[in-house]
C-alpha positions in Angstrom: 126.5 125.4 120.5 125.1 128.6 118.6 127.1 131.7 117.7 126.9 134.7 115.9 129.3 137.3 114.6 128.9 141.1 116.0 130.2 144.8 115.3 130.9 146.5 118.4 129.2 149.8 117.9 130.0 151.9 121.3 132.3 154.4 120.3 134.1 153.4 123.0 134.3 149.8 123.0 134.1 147.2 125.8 134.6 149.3 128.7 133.8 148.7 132.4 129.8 149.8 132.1 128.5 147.9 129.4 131.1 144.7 130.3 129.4 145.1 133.3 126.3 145.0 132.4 127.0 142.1 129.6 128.6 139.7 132.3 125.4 140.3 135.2 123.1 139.5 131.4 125.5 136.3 130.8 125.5 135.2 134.4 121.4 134.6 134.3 122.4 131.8 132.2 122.7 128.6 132.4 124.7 128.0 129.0 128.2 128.9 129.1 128.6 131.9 127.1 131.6 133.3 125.6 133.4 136.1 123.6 136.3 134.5 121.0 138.1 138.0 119.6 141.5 138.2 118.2 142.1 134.1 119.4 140.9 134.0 122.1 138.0 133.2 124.2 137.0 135.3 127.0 134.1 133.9 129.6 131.0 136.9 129.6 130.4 136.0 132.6 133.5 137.6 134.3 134.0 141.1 133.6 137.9 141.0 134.3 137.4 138.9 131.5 135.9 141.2 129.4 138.0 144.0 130.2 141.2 142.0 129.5 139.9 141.7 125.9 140.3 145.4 125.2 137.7 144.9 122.7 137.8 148.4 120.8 135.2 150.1 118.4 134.4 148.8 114.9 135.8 145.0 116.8 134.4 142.3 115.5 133.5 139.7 118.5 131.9 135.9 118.3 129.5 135.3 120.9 129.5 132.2 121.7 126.5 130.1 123.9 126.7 126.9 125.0 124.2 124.9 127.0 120.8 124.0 127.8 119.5 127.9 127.0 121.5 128.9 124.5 119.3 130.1 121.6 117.8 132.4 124.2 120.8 133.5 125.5 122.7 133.9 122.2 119.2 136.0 121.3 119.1 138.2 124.2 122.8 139.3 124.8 123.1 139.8 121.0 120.9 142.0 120.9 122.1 144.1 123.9 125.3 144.0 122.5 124.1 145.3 119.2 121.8 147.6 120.2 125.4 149.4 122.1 124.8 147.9 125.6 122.7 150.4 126.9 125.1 153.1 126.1 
């Protein structure tokens, strides 16, 4: 298991486009991957998921891989999500 700790940057958080976007990323995966916020862990692979997290600007998120690919998958999606999802 690999995580890392990220700043949400979009002004306007989580919101259906980039969630999107993140859950087709996560679903290329084999590794679980996952998004703990507030207590809770949300599956990146669903994007009712990720909208249910009303994950907000300035939020700080865990993304969390598990699985045969996770070092690449923890790479790549942190990087989308830091680089403000393709917003």
């Amino acid at each position: 298991m690999v995580s890392k700790k990220i700043v949400i940057s979009d002004p306007l958080g989580m919101h259906m486009r980039p969630a999107s976007r993140l859950a087709k990323m996560a679903a290329e995966y084999e590794s679980s991957v996952k998004v703990d916020f507030n207590g809770k862990a949300f599956d990146c692979k669903s994007v009712m998921f990720l909208m249910t997290a009303c994950i907000k600007y300035n939020s700080e998120i865990e993304l969390v891989c598990e699985g045969p690919d996770e070092e690449k998958a923890l790479a790549e999606l942190s990087e989308f999500i830091e680089s403000g999802m393709g917003e």
